[in-house]
N, C-alpha and C positions, 0 to 999 in steps of 0.2 A: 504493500500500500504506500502511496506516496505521502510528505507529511502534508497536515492539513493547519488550519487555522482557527481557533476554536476563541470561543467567546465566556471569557471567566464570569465566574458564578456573580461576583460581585457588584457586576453591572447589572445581572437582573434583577439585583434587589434593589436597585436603584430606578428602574426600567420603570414604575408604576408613576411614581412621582413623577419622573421626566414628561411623562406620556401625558397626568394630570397637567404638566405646567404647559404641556403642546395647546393643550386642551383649550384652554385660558387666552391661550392666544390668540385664537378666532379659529375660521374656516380653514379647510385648507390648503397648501399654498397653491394650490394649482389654479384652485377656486377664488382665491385670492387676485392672483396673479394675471388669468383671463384674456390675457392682452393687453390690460390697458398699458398707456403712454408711462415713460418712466419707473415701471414696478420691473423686477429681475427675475427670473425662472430660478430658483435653485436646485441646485444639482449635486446630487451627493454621488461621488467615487469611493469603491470598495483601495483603490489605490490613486497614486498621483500620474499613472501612466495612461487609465482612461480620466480622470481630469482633467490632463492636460490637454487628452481627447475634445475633450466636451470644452473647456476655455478655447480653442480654437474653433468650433466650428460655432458656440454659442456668442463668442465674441463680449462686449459690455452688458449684452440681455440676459446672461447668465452670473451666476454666484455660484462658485464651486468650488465643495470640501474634497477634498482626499482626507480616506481617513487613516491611509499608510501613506506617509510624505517624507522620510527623512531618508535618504540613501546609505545612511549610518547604519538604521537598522532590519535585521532580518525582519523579514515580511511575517514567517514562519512563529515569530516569536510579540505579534501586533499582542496589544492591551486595550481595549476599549476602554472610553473617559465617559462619563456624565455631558460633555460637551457634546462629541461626537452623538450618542444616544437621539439628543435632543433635534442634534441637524439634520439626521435620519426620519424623523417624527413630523418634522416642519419641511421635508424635500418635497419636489415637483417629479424631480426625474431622477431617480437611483442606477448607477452602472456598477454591474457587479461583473467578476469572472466567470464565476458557477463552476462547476463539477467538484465541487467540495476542495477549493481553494479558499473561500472566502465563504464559508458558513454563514463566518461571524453576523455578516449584514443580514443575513436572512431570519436570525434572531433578533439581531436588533429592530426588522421591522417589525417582527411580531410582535414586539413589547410598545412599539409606536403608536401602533393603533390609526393608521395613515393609511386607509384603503383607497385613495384616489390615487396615489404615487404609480408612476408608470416605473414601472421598472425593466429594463435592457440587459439579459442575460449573455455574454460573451460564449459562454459553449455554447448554447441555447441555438445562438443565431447563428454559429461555424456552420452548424451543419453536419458536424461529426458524429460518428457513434461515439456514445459518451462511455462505453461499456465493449470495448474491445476485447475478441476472444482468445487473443494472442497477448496479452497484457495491460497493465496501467497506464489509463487515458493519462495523455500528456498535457496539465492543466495551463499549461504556461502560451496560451492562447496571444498574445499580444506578440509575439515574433510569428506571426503567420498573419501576412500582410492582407490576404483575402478575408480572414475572421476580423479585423481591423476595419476592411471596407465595409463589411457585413454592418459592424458597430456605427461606422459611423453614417452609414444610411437610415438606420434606426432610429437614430438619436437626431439626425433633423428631421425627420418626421413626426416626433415625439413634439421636439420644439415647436414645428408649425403647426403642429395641431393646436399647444397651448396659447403662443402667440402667432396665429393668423397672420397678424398686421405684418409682422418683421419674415416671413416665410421667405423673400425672395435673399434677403442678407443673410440666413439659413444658409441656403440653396448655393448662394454664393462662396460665402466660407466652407463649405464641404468639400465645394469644384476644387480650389483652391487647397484644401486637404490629400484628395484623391488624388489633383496631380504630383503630389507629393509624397504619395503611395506609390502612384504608378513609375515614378522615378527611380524608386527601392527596389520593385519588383524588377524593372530593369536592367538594376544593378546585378542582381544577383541572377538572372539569366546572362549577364556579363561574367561572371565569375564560375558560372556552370561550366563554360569552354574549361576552363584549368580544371578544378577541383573534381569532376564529374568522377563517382568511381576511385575519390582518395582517401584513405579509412579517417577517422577523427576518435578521438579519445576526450569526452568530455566527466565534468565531474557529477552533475546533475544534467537533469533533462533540460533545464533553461530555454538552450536555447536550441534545442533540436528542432525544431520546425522551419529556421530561417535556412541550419546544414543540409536539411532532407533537400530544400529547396536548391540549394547550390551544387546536390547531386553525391556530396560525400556519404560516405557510410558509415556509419556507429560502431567500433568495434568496442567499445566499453565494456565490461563485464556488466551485467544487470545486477546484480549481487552489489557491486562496489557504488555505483552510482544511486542504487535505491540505499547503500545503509547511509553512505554521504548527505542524504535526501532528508533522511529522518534522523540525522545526526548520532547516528552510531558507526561502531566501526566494523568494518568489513573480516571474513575470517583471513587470518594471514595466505593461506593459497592465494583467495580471491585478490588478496591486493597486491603478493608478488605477480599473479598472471595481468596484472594491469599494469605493473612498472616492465613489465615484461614485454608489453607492447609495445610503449618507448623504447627500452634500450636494442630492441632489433629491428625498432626503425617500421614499425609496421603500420603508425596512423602519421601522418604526414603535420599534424596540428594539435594540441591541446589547449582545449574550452574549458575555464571553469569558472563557477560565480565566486566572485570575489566577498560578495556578503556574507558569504559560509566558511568558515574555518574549521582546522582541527588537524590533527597530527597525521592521519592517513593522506588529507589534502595536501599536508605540508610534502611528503612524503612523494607521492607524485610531483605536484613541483620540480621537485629536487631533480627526479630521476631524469625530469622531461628538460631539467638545465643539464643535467649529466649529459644527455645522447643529443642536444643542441637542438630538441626540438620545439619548435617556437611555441609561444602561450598566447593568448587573448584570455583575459578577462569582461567576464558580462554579468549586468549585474540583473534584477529584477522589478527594480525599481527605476526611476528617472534622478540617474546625478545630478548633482546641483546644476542650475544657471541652466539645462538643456530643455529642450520639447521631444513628445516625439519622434517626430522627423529628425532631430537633429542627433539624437541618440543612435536611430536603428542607421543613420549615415555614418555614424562613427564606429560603430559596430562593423559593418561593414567594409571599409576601410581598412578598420584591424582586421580582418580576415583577410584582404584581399595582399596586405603586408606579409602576411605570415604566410600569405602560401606562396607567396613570389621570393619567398627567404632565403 
């Protein structure tokens, strides 16, 4: 199982109250909000990577929380606030990942009490079997550029349904999205040519969706990259046959998230500086000062380095 994201007990005992103070505060927001002149859509993110989704295509007609925003910290390891509760309770439009990455919002809306909130599920709308027969869905949806378009098609129609009036600046800032999708996608049919058919040793699943895309093949031990996943350590077999890989040269690149640590990751590292084969770090979150687009450009970038190495 991969790990998940779980919502500490302590915020549902909180969860009543908050819901009573939503309460207090009128109708809501969607109903609120209606279109008219000058009022903002709010829009709560399970992360800062569809928020930042949603501040570009919503542009000033939006207010949006992320309620994982620090690149500091493990996503794996979030803490729901009293704060965030409330902004869940008071949202217009909720984006979540779904396939049990991000439970947590899916409790906290139930403690909201916010049944008009639309909500935008990221598996939901892939389009994926969420329940593969050959293994664990790969939740990290957001490096697969077409589950990306999916989202952000959703999400201005979401908006212009709320606010009408502003649809066409919607409409606009998406175009203006997508082609900035469709530039990534291109990238990486540019980088197919090379890499097509050359193994990769990654540390978590991350970011396997953009590699599938570039044509490389996974040679990872599933053993080593699920204990790394849920932050235990692998049996020693499984992690010498994965330094194992490196030192005979057999994945051309090593992936791994930089937010996760621990001595088995360290350990790889090493072996992958021992045999001189090159590393990319990717994280799960959005580094400081970036957008999307500007992140999966640099992501990309560093792979297209490392495999020209």
């Amino acid at each position: 199982m991969l790990t998940r994201l779980s919502l500490p007990s302590a915020v549902l005992v909180s969860a009543a109250l908050l819901a009573g103070l939503a309460g207090c505060a009128g109708a809501s927001a969607t109903a609120e909000t209606g279109g008219s002149p000058g009022a903002t859509i709010s829009v709560v993110a399970s992360t800062d990577v569809y928020g930042d989704i949603a501040a570009q295509i919503g542009g000033d007609r939006v207010s949006v929380t992320s309620l994982i925003d620090d690149p500091n910290k493990d996503p794996h390891e979030y803490q729901a606030s009293g704060q965030n509760q409330l902004a869940v309770s008071k949202a217009d439009i909720v984006i979540e990942n779904g396939a049990g990455y991000d439970d947590f919002i899916d409790s906290m809306r139930s403690s909201a009490k916010n049944p008009d909130v639309v909500v935008l599920n990221a598996a939901k709308l892939s389009g994926f079997d969420l329940e593969p027969a050959d293994g664990d869905f790969n939740e990290h949806l957001w490096y697969d550029f077409a589950t990306v378009q999916k989202v952000s098609t959703a999400l201005t129609d979401a908006l212009s349904r709320i606010d009408p009036s502003d649809a066409a600046t919607f409409a606009a800032n998406a175009a203006t999205f997508a082609s900035g999708l469709d530039g990534l996608t291109a990238t990486e049919s540019d980088l197919k040519v090379t890499a097509a058919g050359r193994g990769v040793l990654i540390t978590e699943p991350v970011p396997l969706y953009m590699l599938a895309a570039i044509g490389m093949v996974n040679r990872t031990p599933e053993a080593f990259s699920r204990a790394v996943e849920n932050d235990s350590d692998a049996p020693p077999d499984v992690l010498a046959a994965t330094t194992g890989l490196l030192a005979a040269h057999q994945v051309a690149i090593l992936v791994y998230n930089s937010q996760t640590s621990g001595a088995q990751t360290d350990a790889v590292l090493a072996a992958a500086a021992a045999a001189s084969i090159p590393v990319v770090p990717v994280t799960e979150t959005l580094p400081a000062g970036d957008t999307y687009l500007s992140w999966m450009t640099q992501n990309l970038a560093a792979l297209k380095v490392a495999l020209t190495t």
